[in-house]
DSSP file (Angstrom, degrees, kcal/mol; ACC not computed):
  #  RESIDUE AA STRUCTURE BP1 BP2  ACC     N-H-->O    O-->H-N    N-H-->O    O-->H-N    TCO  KAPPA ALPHA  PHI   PSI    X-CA   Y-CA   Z-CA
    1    1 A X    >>        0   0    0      0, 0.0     4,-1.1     0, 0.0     3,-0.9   0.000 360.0 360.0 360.0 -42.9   19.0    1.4  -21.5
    2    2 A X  H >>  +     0   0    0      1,-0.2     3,-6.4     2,-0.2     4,-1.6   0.985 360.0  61.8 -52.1 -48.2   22.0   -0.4  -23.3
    3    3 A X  H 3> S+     0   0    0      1,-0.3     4,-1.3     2,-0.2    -1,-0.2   0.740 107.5  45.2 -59.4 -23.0   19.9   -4.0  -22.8
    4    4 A X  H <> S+     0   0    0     -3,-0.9     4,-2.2     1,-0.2    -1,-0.3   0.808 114.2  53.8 -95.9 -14.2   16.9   -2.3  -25.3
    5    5 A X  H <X S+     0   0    0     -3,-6.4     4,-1.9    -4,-1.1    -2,-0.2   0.988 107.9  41.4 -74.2 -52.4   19.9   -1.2  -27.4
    6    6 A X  H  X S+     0   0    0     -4,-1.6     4,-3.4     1,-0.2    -1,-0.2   0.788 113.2  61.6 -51.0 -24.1   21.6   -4.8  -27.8
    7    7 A X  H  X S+     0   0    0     -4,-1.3     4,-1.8    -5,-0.3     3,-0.5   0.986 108.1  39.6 -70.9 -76.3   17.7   -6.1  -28.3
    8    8 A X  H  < S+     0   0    0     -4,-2.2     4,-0.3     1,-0.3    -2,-0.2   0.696 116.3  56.6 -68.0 -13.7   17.2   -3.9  -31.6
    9    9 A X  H >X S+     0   0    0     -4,-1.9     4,-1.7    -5,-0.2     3,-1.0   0.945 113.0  34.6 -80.9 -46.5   20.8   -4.8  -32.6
   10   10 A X  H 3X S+     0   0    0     -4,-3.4     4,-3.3    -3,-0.5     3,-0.5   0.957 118.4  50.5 -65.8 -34.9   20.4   -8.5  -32.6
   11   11 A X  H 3X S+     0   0    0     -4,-1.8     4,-0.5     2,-0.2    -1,-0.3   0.681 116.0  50.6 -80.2   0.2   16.6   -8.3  -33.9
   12   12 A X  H <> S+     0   0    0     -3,-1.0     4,-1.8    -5,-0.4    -1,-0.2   0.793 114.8  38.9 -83.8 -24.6   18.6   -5.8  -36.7
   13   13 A X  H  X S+     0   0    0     -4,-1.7     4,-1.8    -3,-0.5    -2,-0.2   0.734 111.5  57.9 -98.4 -13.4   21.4   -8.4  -37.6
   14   14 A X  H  X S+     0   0    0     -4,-3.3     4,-2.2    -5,-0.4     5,-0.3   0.979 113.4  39.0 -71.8 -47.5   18.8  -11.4  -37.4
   15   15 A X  H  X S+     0   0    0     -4,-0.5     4,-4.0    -5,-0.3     5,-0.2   0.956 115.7  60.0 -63.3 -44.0   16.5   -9.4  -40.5
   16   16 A X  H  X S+     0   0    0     -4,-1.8     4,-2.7     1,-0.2    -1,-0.2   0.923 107.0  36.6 -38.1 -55.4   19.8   -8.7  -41.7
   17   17 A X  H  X S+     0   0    0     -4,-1.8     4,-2.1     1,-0.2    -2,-0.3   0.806 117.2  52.0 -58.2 -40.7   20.8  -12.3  -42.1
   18   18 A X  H  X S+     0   0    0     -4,-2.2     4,-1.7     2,-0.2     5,-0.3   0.897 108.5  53.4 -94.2 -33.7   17.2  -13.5  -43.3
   19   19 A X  H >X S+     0   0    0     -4,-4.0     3,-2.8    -5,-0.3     4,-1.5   0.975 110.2  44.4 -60.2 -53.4   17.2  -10.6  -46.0
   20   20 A X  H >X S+     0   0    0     -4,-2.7     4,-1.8     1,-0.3     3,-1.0   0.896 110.3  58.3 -46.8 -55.8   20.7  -11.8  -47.5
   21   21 A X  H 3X S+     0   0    0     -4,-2.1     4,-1.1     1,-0.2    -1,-0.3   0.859 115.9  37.9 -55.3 -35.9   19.2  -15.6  -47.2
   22   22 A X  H <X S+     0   0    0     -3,-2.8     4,-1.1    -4,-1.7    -1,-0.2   0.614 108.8  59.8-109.5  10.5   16.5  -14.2  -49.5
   23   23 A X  H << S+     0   0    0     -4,-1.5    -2,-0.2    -3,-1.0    -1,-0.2   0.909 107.4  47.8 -72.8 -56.2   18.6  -12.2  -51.5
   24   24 A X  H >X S+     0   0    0     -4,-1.8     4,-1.7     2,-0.2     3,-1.6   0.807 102.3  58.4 -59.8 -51.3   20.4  -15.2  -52.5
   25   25 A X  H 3X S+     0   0    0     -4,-1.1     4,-1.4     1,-0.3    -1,-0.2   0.792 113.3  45.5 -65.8 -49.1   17.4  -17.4  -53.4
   26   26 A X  H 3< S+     0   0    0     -4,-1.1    -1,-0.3     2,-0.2    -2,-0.2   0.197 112.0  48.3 -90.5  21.2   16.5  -14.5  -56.0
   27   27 A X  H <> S+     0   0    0     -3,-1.6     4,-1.4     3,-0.1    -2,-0.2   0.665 107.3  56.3 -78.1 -56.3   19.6  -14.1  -57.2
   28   28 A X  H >X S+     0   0    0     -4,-1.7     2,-1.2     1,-0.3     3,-1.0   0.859 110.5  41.1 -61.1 -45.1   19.8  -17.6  -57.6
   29   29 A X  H 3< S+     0   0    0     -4,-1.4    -1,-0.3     1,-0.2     4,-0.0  -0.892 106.6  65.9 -97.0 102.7   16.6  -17.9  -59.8
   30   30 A X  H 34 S+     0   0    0     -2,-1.2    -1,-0.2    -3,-0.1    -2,-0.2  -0.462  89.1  64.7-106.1 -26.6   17.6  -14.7  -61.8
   31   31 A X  H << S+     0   0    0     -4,-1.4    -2,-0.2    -3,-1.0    -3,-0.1   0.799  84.0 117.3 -70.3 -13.3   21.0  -16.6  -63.4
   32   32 A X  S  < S-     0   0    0     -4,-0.8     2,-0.5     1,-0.1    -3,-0.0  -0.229  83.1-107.4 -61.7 144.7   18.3  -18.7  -65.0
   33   33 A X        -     0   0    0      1,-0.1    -1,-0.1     2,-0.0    -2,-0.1  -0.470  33.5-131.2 -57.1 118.3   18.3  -18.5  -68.5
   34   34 A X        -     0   0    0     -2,-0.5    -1,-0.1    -4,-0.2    63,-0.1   0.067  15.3-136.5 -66.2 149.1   15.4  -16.4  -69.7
   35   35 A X        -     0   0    0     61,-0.2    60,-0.1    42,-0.1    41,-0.1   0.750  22.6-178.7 -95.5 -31.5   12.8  -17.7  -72.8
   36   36 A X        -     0   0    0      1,-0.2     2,-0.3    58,-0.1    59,-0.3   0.767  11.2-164.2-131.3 126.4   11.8  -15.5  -75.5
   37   37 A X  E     -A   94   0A   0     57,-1.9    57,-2.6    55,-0.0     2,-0.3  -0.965  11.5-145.0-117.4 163.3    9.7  -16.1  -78.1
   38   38 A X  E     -A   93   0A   0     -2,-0.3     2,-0.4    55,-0.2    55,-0.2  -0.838   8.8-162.4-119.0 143.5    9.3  -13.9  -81.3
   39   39 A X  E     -A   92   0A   0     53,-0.8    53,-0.7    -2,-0.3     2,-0.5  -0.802   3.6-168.7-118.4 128.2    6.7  -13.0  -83.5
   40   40 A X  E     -A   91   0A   0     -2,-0.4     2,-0.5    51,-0.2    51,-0.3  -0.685  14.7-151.5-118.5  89.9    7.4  -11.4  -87.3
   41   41 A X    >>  -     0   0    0     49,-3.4     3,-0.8    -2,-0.5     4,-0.6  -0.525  12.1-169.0 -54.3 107.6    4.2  -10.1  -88.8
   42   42 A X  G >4 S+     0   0    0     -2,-0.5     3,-2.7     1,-0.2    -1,-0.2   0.993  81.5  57.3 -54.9 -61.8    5.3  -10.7  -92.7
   43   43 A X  G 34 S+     0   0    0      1,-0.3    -1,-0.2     3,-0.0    -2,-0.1   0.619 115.0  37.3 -54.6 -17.3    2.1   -8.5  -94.2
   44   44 A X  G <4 S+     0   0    0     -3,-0.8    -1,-0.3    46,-0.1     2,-0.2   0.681  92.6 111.1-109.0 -17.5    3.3   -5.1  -92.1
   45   45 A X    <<  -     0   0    0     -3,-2.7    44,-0.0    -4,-0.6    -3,-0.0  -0.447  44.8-176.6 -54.5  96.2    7.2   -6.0  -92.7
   46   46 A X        -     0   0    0     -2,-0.2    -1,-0.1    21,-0.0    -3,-0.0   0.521  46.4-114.9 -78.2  -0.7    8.7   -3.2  -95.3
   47   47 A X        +     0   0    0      1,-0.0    -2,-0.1    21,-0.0    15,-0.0   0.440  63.5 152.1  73.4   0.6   12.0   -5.0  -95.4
   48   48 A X        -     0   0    0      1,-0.1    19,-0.1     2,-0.0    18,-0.0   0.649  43.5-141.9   4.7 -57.0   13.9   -2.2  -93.7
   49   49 A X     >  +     0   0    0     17,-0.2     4,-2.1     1,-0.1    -1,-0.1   0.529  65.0 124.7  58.1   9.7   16.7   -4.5  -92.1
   50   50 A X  T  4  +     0   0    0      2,-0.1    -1,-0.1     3,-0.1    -2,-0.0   0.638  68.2  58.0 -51.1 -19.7   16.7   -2.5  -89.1
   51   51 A X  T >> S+     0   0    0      2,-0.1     4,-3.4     3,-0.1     3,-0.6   0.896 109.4  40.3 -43.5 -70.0   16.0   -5.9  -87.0
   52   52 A X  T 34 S+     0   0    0      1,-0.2    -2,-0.1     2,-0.2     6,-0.1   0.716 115.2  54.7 -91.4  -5.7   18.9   -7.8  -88.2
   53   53 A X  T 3< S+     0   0    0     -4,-2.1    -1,-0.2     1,-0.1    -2,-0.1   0.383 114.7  34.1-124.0  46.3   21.4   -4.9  -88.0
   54   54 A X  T <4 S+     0   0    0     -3,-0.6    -2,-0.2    -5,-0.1    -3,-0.1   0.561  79.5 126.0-110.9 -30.9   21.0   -3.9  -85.0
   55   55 A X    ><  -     0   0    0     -4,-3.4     3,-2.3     1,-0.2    -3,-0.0   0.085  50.2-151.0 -39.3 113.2   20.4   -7.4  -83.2
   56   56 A X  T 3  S+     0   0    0      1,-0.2    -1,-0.2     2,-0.1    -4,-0.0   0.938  99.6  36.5 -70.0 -21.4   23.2   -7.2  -80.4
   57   57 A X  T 3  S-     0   0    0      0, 0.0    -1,-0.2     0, 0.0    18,-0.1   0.123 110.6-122.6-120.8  50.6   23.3  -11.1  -80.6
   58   58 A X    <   +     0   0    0     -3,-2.3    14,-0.1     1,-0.2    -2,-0.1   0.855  62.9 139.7  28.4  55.9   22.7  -11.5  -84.5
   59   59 A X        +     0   0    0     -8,-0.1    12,-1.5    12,-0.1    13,-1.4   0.818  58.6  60.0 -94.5 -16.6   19.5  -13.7  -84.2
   60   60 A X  E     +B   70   0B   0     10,-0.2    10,-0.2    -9,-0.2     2,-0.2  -0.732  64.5 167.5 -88.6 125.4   17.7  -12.1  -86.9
   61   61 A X  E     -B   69   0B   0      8,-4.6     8,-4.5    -2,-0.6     2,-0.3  -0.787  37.1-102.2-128.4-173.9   19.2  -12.1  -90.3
   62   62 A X  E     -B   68   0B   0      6,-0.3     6,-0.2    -2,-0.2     2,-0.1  -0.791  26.6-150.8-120.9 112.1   17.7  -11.3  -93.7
   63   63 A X    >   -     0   0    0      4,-1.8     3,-2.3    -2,-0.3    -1,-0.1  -0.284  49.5 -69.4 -80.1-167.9   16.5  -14.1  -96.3
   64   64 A X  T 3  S+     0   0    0      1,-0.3     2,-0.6     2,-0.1    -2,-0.1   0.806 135.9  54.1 -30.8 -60.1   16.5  -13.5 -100.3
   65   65 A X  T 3  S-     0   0    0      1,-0.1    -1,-0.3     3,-0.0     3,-0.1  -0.256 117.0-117.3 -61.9   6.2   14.0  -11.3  -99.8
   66   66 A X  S <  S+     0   0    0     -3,-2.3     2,-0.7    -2,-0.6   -17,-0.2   0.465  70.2 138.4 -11.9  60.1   15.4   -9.6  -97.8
   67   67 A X        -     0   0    0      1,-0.1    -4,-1.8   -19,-0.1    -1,-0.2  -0.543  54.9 -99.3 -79.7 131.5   12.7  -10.6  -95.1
   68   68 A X  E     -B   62   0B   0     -2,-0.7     2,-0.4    -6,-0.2    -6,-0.3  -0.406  34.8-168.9 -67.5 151.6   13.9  -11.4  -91.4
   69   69 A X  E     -B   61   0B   0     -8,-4.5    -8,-4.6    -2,-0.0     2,-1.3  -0.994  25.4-126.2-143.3 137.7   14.3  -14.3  -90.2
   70   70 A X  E     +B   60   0B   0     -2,-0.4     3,-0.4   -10,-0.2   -10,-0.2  -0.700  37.6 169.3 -81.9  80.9   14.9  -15.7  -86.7
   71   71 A X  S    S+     0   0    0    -12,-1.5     2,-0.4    -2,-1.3    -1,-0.2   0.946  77.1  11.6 -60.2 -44.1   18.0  -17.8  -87.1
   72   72 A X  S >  S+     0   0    0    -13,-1.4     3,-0.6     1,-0.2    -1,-0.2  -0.659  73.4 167.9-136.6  83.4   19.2  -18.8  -83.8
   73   73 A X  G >  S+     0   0    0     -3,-0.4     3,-2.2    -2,-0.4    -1,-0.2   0.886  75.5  74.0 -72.4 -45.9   15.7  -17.6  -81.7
   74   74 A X  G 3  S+     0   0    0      1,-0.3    -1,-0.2    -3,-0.2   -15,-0.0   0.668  90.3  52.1 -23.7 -41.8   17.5  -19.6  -78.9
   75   75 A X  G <  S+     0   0    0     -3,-0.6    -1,-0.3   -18,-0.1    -2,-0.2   0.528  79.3 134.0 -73.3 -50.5   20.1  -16.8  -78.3
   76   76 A X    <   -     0   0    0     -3,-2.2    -3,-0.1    -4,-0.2   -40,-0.0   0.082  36.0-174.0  -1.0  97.6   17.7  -14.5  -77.9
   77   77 A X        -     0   0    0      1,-0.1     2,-0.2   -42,-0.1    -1,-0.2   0.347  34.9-108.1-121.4  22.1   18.2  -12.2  -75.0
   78   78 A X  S    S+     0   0    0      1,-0.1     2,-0.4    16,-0.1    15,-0.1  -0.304  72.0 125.2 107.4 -55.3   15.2   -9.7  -74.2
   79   79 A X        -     0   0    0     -2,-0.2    -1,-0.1     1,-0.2    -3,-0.0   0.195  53.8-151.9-105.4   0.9   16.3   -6.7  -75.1
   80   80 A X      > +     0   0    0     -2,-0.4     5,-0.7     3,-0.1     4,-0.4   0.463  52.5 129.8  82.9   8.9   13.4   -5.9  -77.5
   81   81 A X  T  >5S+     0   0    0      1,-0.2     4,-1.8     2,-0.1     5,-0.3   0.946  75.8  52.6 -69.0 -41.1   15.7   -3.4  -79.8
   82   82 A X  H  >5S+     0   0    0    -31,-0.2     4,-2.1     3,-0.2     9,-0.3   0.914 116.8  40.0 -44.1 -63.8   14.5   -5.2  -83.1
   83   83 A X  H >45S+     0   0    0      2,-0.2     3,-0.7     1,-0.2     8,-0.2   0.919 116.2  50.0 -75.0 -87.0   10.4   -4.5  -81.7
   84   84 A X  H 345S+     0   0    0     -4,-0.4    -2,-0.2     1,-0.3    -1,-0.2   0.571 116.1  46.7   1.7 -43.2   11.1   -0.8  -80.4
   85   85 A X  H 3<<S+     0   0    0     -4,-1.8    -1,-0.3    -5,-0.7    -2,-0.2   0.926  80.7 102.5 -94.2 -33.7   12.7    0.0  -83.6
   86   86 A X    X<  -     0   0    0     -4,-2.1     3,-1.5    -3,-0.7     5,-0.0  -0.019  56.4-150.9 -60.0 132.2   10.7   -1.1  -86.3
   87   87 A X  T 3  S+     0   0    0      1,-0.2    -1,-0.2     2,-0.1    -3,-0.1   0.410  99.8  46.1 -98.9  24.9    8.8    1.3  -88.1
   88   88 A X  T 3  S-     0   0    0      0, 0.0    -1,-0.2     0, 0.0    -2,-0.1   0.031  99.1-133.4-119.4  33.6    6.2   -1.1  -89.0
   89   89 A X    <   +     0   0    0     -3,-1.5   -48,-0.2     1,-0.2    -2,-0.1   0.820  59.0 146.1  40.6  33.1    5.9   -2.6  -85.4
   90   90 A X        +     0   0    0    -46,-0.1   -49,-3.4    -7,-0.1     2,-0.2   0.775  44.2  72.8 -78.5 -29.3    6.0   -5.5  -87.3
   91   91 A X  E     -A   40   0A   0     -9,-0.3   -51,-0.2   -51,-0.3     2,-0.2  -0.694  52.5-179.9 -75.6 145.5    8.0   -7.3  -84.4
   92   92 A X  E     -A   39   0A   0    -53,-0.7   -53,-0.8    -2,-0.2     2,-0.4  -0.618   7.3-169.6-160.1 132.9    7.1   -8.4  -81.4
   93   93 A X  E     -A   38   0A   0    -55,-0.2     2,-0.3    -2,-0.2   -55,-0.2  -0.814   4.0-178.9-124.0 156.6    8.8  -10.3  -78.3
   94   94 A X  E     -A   37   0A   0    -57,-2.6   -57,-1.9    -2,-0.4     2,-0.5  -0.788  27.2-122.5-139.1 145.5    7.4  -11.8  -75.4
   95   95 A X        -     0   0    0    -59,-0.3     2,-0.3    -2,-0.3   -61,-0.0  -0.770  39.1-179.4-118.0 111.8    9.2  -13.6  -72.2
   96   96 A X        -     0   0    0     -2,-0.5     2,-0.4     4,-0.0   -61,-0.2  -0.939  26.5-142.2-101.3 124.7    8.0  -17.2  -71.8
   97   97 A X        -     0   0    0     -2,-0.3     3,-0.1     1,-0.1   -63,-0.1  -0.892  10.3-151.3-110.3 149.0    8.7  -19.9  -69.5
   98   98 A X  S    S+     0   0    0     -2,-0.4    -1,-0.1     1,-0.2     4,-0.1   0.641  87.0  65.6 -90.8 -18.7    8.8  -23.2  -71.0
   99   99 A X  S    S+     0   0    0      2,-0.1     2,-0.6     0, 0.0    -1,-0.2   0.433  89.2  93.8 -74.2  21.2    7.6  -25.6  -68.0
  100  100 A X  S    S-     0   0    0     -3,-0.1     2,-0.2     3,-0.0     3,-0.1  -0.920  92.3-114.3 -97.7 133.0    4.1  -23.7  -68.4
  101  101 A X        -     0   0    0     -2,-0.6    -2,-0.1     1,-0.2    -4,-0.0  -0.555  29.7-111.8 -52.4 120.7    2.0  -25.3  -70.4
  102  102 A X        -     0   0    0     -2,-0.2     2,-0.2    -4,-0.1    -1,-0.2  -0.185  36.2-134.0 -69.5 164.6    1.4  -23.2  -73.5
  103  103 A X              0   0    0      1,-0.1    -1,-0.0    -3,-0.1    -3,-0.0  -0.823 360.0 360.0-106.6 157.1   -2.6  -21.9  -73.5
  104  104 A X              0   0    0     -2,-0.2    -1,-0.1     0, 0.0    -2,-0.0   0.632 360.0 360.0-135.5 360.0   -4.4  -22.1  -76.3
């Protein structure tokens, strides 16, 4: 009775081992940096400036006009509060990879 026990233990630390091996692989592609690109529909854009002060990493700022503008789109980090808040949905951003060949 022990031997079926020591059996379900080793085939439990072997799954163990192989999950952590693939635990790490997707960790590993998660530190990649992430893509984002952003979309400003002008014509639905009341000038609000809810975008660019709220943006937790100040890529949107305001021109004369006080339109938004994607200064540093690079910087960009997901988190969609600029498209969520606006109350003329006038944003909108979308998660990209850049070795994909854009469609057109």
């Amino acid at each position: 009775m022990n031997k079926g026990k020591e059996e379900a233990g080793s085939t439990y630390k072997k799954r163990k081992i192989e999950d952590h091996h693939d635990h790490s692989q997707n960790k590993n592609a998660s530190n990649q940096k992430k893509h984002y690109s952003q979309t400003i529909f002008r014509n639905w854009c009341k000038r609000c400036g809810i975008c660019s002060a709220f943006c937790p990493k100040k890529v949107i700022s305001c021109d004369d006009d006080k339109r938004p503008v994607f200064e540093h789109p690079e910087d960009c980090i997901g988190c969609r509060f600029c498209e969520l808040h606006c109350p003329d949905f006038a944003i909108t951003i979308k998660e990209y990879d850049p070795s994909q060949k854009e469609e057109l």
